[in-house]
C-alpha positions in Angstrom: -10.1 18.3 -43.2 -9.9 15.4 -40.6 -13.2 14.0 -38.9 -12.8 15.9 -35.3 -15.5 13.4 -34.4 -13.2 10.6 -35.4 -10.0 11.9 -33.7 -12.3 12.6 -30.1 -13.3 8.9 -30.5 -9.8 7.7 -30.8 -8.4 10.1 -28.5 -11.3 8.5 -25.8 -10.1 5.2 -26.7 -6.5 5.4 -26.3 -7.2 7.4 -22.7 -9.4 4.6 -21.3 -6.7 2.1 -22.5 -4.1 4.1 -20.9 -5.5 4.7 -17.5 -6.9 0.8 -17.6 -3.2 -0.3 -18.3 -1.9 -0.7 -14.6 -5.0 -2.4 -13.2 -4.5 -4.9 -16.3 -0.9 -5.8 -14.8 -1.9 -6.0 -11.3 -3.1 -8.6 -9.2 -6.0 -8.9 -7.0 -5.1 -10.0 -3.4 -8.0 -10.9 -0.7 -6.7 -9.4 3.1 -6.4 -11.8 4.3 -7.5 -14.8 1.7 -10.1 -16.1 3.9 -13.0 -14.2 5.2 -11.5 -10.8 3.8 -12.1 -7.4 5.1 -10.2 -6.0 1.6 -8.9 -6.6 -1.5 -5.8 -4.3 -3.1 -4.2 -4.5 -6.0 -0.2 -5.4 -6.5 1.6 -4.5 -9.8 2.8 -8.0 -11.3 6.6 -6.1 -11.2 6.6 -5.6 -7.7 7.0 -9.3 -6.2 3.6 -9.9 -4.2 3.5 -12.6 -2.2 1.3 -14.2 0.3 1.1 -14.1 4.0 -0.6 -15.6 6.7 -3.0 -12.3 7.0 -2.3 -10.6 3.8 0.4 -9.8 1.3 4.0 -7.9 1.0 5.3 -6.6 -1.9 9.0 -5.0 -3.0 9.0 -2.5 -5.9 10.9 -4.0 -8.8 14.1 -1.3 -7.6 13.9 -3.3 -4.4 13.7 0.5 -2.8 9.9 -0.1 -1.4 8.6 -2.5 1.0 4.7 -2.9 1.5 3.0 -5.2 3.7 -1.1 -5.3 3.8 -2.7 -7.1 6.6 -5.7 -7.9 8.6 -5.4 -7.3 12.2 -8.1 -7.3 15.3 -8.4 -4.0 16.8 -6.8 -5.8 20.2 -4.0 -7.1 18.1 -2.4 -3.5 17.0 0.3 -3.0 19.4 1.5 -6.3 19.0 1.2 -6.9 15.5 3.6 -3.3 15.3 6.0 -4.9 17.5 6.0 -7.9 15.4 6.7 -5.4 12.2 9.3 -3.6 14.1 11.2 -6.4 14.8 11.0 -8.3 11.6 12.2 -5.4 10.1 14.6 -4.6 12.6 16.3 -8.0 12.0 16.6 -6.7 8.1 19.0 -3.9 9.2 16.0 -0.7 9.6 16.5 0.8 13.2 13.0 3.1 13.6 13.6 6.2 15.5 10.4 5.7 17.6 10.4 9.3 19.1 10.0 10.7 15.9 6.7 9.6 15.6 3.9 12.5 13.9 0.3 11.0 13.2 -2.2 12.1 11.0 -6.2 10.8 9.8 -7.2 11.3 7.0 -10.1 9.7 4.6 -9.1 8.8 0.6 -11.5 7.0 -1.5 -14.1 6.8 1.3 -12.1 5.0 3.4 -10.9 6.5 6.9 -7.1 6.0 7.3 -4.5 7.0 10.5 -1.3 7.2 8.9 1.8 6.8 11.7 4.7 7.8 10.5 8.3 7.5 11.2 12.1 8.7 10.6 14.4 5.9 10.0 17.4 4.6 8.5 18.8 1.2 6.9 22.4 0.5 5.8 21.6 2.6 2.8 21.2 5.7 5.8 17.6 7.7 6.3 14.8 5.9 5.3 11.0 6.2 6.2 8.7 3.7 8.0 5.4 4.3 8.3 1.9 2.1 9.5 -1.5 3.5 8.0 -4.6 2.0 9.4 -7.7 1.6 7.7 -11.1 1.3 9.2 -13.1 -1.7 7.6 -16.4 -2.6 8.1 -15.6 -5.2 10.5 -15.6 -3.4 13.9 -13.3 -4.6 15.3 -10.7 -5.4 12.2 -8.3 -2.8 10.4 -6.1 -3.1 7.7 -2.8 -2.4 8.3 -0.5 -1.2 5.4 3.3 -1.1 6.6 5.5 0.8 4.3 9.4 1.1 3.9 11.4 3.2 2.0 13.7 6.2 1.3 12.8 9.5 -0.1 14.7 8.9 -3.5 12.6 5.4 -3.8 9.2 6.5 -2.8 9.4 9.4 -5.5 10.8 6.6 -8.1 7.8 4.7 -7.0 5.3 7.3 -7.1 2.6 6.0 -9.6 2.7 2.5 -8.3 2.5 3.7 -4.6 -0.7 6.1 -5.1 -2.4 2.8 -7.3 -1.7 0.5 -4.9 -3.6 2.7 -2.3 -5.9 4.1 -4.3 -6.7 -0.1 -5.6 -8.0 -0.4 -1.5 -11.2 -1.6 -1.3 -13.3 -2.9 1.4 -15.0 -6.3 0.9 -17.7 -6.1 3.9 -19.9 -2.3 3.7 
């Protein structure tokens, strides 16, 4: 007869090394490096590199962009425009009408996700810019994300870690 004690122990084991397993592949990022606001975590797979005020990422199937940064609460509008037309001049034309906002608060943290219809040469895509209240008053974090329906769902896991990894570095 096996030991059920035994089995529970291992069972415990192997479920805490499973659900440790994508923080273990993932780096730690600082928004921005100096003076953060944040920290989030970017799977080693998915490119991360540095910016001036934070980090962007693509998933390994090149189908998802991410960009996290630290932006002044008089800084929004123009650090959107500044997205938009990055992006723009990598082929995404964002169909600004189509706009449909949302708040919402995950983990503790209070987001406004803006999100819009888009397409690429690849044809609809999504765009979408979720801000997320810090504890600097007059900083938010600004998480830009890029990607059609078909990559998003491919992307799932690493997409709900990556927010769910937010965490704020000033309470």
């Amino acid at each position: 007869m096996p030991n059920l004690k035994k089995i529970y122990s291992a069972l415990m084991m192997t479920a805490a090394l499973v659900a440790f397993v994508p923080f273990a592949q993932a780096k730690v990022f600082s928004i921005p490096s100096e003076d953060p606001v944040a920290t989030v975590n970017a799977p080693d797979e998915w490119e991360p590199s540095e910016t001036d005020t934070g980090i962007e990422m693509t998933s390994a199937d090149s189908g998802v962009y991410i960009d996290v940064s630290a932006v002044k609460a008089n800084d929004i509008s123009a650090a959107v425009a500044a997205t938009v037309k990055v992006l723009a001049g990598q082929g995404l034309v964002i169909d600004l009408a189509s706009q449909k906002t949302t708040d919402s608060e995950k983990n503790g943290l209070k987001m406004h996700d803006f999100l819009f219809a888009a397409k690429d040469e690849d044809g609809p895509t999504n765009f979408a810019i979720t801000l997320v209240e810090t504890a600097v008053a007059d900083k938010y974090l600004m998480m830009t994300f890029w990607g059609a329906d078909e990559a998003i769902a491919a992307n799932d896991k690493a997409l709900k870690e990556i927010t769910g990894s937010v965490q704020l570095t000033k309470r």
